[in-house]
PDB file of N, CA, C and O in Angstrom:
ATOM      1  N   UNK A   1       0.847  -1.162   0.000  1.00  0.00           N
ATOM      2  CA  UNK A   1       0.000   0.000   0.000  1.00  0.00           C
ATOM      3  C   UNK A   1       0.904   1.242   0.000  1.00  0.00           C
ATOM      4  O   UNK A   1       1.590   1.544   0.977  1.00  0.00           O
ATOM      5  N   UNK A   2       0.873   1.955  -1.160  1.00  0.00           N
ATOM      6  CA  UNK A   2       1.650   3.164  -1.340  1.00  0.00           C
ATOM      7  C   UNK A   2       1.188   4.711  -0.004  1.00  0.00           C
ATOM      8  O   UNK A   2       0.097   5.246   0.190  1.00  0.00           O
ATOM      9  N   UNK A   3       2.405   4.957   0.582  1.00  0.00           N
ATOM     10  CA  UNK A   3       1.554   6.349   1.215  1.00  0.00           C
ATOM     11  C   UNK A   3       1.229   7.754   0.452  1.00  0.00           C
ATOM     12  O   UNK A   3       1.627   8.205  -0.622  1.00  0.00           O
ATOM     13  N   UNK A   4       0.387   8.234   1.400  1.00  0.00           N
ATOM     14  CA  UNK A   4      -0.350   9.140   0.248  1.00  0.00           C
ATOM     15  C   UNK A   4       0.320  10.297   0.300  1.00  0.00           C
ATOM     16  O   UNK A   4       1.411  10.271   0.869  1.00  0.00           O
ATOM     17  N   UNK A   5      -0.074  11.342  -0.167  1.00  0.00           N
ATOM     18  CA  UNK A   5       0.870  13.216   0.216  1.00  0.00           C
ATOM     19  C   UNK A   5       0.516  13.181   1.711  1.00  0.00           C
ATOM     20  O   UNK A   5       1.257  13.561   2.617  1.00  0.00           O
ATOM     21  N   UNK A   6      -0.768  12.652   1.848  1.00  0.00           N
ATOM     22  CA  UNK A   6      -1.609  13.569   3.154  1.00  0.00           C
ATOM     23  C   UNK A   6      -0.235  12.974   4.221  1.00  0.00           C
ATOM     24  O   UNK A   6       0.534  13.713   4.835  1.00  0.00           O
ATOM     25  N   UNK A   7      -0.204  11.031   4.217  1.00  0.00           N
ATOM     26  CA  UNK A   7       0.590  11.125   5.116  1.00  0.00           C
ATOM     27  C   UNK A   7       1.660  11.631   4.898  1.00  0.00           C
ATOM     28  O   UNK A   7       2.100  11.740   6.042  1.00  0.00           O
ATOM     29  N   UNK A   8       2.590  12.119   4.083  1.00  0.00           N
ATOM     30  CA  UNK A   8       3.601  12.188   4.125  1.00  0.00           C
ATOM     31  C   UNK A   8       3.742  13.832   4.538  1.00  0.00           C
ATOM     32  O   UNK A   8       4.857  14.253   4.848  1.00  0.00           O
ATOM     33  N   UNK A   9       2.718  14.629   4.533  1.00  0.00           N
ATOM     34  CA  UNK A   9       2.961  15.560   4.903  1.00  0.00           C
ATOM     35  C   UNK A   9       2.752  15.206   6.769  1.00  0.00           C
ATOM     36  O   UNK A   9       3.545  15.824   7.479  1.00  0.00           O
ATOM     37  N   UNK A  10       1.874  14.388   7.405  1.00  0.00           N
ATOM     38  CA  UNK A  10       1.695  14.620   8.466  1.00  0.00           C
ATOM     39  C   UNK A  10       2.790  13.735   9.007  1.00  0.00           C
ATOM     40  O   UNK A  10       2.609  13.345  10.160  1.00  0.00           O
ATOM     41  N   UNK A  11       3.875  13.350   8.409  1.00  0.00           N
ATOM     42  CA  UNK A  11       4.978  13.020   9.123  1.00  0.00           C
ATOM     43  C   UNK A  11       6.254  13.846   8.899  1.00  0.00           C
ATOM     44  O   UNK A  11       7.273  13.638   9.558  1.00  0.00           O
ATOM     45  N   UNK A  12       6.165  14.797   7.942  1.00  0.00           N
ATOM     46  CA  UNK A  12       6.904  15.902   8.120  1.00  0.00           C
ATOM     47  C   UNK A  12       6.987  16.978   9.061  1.00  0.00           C
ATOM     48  O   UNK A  12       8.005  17.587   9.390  1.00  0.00           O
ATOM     49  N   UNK A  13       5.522  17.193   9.562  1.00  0.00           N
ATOM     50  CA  UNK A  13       5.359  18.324  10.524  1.00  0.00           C
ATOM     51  C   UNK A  13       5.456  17.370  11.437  1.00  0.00           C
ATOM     52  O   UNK A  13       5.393  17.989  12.499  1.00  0.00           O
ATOM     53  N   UNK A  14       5.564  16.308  11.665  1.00  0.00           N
ATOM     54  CA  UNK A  14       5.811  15.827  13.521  1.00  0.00           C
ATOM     55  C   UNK A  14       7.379  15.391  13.394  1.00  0.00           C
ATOM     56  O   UNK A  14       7.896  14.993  14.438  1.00  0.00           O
ATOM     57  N   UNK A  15       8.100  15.422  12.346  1.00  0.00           N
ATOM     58  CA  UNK A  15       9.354  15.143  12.763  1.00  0.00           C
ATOM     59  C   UNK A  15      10.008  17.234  12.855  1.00  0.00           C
ATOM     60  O   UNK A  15      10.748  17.775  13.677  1.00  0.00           O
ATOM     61  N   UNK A  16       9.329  17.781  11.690  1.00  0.00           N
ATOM     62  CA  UNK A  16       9.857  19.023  12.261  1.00  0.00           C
ATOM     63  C   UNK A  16       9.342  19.737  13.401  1.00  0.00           C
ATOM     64  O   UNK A  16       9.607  20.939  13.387  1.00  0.00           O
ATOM     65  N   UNK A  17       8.443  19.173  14.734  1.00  0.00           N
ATOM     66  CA  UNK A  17       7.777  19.291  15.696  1.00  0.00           C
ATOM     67  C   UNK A  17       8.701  19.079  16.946  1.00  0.00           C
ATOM     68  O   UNK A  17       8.602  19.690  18.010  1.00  0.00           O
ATOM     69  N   UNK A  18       9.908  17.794  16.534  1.00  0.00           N
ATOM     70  CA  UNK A  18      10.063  16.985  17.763  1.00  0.00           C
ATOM     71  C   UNK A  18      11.870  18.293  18.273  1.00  0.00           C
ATOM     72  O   UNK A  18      12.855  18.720  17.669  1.00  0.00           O
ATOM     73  N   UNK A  19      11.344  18.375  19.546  1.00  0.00           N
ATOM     74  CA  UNK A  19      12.221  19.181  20.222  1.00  0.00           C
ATOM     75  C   UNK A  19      13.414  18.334  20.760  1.00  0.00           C
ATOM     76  O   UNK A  19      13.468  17.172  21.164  1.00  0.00           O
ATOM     77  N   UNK A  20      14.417  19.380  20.620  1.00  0.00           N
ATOM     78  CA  UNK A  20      16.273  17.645  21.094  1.00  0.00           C
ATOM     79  C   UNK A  20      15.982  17.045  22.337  1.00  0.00           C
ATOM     80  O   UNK A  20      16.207  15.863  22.597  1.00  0.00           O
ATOM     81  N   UNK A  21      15.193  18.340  23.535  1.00  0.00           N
ATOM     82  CA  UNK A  21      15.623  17.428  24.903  1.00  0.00           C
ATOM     83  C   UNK A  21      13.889  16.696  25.044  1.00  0.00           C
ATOM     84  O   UNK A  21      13.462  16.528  26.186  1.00  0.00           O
ATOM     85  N   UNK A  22      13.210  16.399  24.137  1.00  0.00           N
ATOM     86  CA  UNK A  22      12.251  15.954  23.982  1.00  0.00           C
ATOM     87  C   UNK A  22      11.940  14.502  24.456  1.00  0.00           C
ATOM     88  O   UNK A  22      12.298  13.567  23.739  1.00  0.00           O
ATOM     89  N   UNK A  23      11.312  14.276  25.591  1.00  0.00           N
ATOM     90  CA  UNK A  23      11.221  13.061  25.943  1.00  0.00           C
ATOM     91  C   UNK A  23      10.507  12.043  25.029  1.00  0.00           C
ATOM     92  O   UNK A  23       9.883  12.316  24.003  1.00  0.00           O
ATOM     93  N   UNK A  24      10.706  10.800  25.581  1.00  0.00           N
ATOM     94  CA  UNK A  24      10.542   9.635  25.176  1.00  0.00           C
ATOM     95  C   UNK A  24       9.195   8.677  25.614  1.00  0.00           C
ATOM     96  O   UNK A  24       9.188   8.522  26.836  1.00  0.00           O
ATOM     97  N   UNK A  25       8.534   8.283  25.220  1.00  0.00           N
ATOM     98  CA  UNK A  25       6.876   7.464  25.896  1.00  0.00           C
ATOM     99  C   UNK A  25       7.096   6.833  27.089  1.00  0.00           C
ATOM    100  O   UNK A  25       6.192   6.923  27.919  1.00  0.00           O
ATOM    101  N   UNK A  26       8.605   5.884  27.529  1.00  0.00           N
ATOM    102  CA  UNK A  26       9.373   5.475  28.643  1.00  0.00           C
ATOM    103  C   UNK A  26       9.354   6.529  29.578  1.00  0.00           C
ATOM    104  O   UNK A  26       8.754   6.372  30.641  1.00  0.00           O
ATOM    105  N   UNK A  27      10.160   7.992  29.219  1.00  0.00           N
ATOM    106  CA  UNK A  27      10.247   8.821  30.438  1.00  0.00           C
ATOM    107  C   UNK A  27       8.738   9.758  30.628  1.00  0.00           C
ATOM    108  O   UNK A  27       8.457  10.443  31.611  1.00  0.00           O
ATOM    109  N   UNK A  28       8.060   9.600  29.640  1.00  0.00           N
ATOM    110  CA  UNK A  28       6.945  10.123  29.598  1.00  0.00           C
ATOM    111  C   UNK A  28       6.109   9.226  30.689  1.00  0.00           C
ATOM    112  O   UNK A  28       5.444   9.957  31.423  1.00  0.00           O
ATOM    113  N   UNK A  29       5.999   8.088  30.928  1.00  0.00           N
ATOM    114  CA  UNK A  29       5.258   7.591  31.142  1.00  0.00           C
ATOM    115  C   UNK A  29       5.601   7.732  33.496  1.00  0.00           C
ATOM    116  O   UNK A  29       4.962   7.816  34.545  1.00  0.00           O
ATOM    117  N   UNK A  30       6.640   7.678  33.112  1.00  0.00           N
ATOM    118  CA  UNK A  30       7.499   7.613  34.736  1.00  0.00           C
ATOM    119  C   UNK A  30       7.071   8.662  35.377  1.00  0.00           C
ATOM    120  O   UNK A  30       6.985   8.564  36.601  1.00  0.00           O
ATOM    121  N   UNK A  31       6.759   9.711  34.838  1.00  0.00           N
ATOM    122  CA  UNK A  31       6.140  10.923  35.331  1.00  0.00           C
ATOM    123  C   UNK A  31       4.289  11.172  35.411  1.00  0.00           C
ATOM    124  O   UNK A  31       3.551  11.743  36.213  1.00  0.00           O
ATOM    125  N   UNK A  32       4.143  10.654  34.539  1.00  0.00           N
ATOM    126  CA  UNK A  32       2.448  10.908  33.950  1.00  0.00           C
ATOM    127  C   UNK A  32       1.349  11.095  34.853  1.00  0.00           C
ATOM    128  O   UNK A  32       0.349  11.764  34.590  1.00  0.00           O
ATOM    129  N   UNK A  33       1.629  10.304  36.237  1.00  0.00           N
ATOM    130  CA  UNK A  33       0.785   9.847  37.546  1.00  0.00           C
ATOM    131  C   UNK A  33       0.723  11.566  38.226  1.00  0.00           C
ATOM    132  O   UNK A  33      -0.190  12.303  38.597  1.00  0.00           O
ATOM    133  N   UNK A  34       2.359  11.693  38.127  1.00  0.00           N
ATOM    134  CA  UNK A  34       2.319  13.141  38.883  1.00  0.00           C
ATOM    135  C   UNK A  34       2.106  14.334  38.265  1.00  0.00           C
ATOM    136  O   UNK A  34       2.153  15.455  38.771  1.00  0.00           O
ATOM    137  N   UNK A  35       1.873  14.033  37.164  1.00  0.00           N
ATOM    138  CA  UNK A  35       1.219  15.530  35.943  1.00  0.00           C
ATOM    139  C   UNK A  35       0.073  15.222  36.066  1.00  0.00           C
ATOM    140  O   UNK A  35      -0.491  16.046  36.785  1.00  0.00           O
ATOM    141  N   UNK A  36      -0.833  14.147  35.602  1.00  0.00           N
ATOM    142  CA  UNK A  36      -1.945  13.811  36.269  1.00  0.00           C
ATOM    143  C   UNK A  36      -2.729  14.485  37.375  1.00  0.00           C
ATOM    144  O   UNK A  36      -3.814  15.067  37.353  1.00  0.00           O
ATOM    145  N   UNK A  37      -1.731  14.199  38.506  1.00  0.00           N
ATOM    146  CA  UNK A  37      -2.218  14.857  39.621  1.00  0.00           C
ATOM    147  C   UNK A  37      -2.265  16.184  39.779  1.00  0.00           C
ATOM    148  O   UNK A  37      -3.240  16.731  40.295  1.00  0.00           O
ATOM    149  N   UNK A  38      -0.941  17.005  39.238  1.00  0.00           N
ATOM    150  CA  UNK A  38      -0.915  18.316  38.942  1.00  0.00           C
ATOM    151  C   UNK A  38      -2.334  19.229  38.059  1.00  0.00           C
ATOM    152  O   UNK A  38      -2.852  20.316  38.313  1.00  0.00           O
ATOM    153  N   UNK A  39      -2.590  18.293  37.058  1.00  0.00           N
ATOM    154  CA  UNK A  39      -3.948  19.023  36.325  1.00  0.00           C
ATOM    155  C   UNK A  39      -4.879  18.681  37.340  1.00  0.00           C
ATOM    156  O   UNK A  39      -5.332  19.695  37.870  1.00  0.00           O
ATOM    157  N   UNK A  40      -5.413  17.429  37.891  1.00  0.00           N
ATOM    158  CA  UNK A  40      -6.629  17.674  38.648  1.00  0.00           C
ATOM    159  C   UNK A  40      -6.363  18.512  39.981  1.00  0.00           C
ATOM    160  O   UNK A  40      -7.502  18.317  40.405  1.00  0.00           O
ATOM    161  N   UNK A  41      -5.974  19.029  40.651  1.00  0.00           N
ATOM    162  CA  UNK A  41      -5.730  19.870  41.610  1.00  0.00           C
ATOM    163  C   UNK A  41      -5.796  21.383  40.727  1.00  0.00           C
ATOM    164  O   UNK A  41      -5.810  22.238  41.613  1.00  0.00           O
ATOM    165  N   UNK A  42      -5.830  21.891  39.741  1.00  0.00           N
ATOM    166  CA  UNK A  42      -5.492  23.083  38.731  1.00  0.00           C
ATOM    167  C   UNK A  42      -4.545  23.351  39.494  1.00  0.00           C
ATOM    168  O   UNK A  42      -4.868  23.662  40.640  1.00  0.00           O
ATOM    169  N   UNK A  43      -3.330  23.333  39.212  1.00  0.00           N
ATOM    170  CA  UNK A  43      -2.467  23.839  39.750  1.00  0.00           C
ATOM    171  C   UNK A  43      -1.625  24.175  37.891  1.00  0.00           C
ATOM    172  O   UNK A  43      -1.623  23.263  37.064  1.00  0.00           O
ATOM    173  N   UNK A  44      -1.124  25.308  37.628  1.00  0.00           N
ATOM    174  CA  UNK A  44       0.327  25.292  36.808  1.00  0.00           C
ATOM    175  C   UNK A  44       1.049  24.275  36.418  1.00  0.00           C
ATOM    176  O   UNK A  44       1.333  23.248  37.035  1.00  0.00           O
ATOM    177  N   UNK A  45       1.344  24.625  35.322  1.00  0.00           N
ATOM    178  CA  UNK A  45       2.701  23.290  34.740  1.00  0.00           C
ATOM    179  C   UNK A  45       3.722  23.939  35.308  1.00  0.00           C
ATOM    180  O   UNK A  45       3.793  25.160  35.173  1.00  0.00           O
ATOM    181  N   UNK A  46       4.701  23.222  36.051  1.00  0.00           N
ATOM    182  CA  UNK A  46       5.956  24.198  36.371  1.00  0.00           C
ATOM    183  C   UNK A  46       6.858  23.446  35.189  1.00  0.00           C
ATOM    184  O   UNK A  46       6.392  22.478  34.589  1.00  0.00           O
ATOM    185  N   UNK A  47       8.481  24.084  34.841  1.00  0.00           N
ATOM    186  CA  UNK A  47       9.325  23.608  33.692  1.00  0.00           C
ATOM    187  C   UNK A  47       9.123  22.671  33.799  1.00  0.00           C
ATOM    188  O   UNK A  47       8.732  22.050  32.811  1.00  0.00           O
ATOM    189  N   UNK A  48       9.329  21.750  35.564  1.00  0.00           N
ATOM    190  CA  UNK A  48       9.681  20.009  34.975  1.00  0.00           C
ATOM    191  C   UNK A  48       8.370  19.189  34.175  1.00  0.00           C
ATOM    192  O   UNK A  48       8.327  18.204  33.438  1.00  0.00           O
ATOM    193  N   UNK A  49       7.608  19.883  34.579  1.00  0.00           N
ATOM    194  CA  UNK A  49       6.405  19.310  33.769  1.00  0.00           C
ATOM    195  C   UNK A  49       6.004  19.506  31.845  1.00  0.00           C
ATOM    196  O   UNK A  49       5.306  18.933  31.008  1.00  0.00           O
ATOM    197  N   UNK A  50       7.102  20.858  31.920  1.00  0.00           N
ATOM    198  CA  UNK A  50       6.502  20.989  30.408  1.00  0.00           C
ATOM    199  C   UNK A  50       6.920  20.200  29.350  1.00  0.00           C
ATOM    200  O   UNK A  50       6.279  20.246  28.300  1.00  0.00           O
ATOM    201  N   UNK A  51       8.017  19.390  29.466  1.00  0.00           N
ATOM    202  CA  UNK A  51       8.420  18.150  28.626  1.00  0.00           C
ATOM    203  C   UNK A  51       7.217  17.485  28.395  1.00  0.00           C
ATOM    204  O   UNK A  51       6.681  17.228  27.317  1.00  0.00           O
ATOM    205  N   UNK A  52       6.798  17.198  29.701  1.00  0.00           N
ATOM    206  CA  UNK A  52       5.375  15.579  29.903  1.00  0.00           C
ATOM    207  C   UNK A  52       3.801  16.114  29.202  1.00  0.00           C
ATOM    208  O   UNK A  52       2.835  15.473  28.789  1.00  0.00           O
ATOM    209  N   UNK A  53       4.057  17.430  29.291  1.00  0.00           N
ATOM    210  CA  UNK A  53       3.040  18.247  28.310  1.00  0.00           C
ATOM    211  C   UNK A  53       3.311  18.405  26.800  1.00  0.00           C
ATOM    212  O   UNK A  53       2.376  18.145  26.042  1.00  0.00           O
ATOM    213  N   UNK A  54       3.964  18.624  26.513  1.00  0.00           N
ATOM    214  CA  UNK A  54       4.574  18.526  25.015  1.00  0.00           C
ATOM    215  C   UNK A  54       4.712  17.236  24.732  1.00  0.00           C
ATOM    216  O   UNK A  54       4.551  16.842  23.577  1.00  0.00           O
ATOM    217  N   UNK A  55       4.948  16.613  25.481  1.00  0.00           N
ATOM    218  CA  UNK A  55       5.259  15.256  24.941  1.00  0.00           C
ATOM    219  C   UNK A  55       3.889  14.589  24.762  1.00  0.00           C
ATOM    220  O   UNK A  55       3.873  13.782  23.832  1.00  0.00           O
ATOM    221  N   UNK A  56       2.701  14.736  25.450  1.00  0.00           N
ATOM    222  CA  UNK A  56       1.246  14.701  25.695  1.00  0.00           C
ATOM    223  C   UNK A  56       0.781  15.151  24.279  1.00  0.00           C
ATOM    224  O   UNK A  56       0.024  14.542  23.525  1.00  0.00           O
ATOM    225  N   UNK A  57       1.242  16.046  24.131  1.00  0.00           N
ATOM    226  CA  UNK A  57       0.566  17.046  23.097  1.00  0.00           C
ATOM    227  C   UNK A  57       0.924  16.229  21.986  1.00  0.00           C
ATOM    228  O   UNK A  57      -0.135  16.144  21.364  1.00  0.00           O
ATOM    229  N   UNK A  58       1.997  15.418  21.213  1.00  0.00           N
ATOM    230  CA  UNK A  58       2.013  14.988  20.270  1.00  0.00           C
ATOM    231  C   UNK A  58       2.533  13.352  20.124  1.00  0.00           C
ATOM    232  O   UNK A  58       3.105  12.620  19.317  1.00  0.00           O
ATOM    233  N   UNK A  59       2.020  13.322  21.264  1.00  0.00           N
ATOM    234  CA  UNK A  59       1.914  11.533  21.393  1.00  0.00           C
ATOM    235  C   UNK A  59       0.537  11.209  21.640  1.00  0.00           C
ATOM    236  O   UNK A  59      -0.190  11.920  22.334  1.00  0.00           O
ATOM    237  N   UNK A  60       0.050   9.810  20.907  1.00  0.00           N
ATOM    238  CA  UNK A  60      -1.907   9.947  20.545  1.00  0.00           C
ATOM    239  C   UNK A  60      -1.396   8.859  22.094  1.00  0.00           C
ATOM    240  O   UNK A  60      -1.985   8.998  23.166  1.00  0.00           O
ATOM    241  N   UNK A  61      -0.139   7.752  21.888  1.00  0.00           N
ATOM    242  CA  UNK A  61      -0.996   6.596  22.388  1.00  0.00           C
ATOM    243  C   UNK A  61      -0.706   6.977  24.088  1.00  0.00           C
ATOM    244  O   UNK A  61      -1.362   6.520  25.024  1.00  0.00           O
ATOM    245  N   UNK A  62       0.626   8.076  24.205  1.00  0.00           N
ATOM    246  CA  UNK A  62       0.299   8.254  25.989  1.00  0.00           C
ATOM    247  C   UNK A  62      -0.524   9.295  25.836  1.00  0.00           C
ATOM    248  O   UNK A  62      -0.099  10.147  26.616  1.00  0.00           O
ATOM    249  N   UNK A  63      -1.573   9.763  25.206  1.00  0.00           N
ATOM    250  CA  UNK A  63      -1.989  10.955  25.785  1.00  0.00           C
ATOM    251  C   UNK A  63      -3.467   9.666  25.911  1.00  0.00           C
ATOM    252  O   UNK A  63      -3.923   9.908  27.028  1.00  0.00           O
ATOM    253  N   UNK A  64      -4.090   8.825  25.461  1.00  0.00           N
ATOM    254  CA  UNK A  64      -4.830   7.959  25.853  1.00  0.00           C
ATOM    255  C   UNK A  64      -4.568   7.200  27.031  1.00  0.00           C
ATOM    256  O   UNK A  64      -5.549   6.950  27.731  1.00  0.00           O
ATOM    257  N   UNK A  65      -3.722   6.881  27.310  1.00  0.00           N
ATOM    258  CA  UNK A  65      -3.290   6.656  28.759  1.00  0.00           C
ATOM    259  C   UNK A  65      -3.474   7.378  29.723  1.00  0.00           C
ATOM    260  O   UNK A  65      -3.763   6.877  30.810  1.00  0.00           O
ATOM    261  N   UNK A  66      -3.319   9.081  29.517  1.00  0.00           N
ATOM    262  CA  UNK A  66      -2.967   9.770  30.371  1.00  0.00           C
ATOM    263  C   UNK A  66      -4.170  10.214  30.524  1.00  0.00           C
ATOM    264  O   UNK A  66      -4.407  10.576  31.677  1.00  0.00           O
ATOM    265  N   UNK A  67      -5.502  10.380  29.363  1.00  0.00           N
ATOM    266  CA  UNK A  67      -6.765  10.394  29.081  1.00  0.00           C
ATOM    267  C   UNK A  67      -7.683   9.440  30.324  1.00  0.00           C
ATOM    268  O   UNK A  67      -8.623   9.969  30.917  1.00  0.00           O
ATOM    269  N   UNK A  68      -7.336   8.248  30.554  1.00  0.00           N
ATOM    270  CA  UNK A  68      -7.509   6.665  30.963  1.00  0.00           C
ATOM    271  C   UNK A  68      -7.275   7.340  32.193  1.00  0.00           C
ATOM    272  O   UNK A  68      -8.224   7.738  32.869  1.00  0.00           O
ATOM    273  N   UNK A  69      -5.575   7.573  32.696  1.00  0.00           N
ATOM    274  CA  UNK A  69      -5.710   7.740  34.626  1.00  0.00           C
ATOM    275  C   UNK A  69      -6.344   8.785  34.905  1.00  0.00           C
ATOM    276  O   UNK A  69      -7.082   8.430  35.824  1.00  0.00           O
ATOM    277  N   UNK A  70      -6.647  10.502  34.577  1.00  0.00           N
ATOM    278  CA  UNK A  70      -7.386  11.362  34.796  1.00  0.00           C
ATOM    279  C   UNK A  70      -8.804  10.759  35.053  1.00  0.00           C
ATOM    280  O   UNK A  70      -9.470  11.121  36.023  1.00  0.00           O
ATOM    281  N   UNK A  71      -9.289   9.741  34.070  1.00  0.00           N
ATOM    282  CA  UNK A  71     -10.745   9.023  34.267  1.00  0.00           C
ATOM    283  C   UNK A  71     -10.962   8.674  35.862  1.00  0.00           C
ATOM    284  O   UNK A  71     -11.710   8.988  36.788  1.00  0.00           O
ATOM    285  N   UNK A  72      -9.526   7.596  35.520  1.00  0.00           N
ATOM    286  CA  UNK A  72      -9.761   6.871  37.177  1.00  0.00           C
ATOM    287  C   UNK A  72      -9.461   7.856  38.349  1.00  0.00           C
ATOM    288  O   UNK A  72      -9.980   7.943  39.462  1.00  0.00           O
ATOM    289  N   UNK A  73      -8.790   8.338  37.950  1.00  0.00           N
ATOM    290  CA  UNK A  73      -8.325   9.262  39.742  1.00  0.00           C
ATOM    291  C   UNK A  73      -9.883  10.321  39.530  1.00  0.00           C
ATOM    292  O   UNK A  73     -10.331  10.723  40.604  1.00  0.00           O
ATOM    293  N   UNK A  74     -10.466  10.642  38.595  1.00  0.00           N
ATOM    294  CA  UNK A  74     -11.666  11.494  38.714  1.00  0.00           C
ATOM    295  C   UNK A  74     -12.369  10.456  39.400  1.00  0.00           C
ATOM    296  O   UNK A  74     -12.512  10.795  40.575  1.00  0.00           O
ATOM    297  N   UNK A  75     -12.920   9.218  39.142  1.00  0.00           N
ATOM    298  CA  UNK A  75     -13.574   8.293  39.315  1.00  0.00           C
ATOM    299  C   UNK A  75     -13.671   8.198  41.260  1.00  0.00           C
ATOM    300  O   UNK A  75     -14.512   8.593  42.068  1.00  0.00           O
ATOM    301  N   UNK A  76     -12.134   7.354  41.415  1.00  0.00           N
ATOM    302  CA  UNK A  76     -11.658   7.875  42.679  1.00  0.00           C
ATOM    303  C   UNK A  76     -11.893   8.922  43.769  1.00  0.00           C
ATOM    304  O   UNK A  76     -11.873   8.575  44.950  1.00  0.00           O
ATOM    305  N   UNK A  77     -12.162  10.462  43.338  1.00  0.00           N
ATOM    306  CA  UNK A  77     -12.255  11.454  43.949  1.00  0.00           C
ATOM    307  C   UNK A  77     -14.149  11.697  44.107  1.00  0.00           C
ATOM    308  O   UNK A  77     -14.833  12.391  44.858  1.00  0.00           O
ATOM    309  N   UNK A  78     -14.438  10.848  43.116  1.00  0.00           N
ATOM    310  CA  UNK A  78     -16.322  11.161  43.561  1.00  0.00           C
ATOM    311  C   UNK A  78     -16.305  10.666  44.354  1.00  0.00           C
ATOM    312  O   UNK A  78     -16.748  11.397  45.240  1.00  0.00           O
ATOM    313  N   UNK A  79     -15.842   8.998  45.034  1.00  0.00           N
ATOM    314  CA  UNK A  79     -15.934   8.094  45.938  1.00  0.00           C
ATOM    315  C   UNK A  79     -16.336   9.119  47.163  1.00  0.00           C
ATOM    316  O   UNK A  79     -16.537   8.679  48.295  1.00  0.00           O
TER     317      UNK A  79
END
């Protein structure tokens, strides 16, 4: 199956997207519980967080994850 322009353009803008000290779905993921927790409290992204946000922002399959624990810890907090 040949790719089309469309994808090939939407893998141009995410490789010219990806930042050097740009984390990884591994270190993304080691953190996620405590950014998590940071949005449901509204509290600010402070720097160490803005990697795990950017990295959120253009990753589908941890930002479904990260989609998934916000559920449960909401879930959790009606209890």
């Amino acid at each position: 199956m040949p790719i089309t322009d469309e994808q090939i353009k939407a893998l141009v803008n995410m490789i010219a997207s990806v930042q050097p000290d740009e984390l990884d779905c591994d270190a993304c993921s080691q953190h996620i519980a405590e950014f998590a927790e940071t949005q449901l409290l509204g509290k600010t992204v402070d720097e160490s967080q803005q990697a795990i946000q950017t990295h959120l922002e253009n990753c589908h399959c941890c930002q479904a994850e990260f989609n998934d624990l916000l559920a449960a810890l909401k879930g959790i907090e009606e209890e």
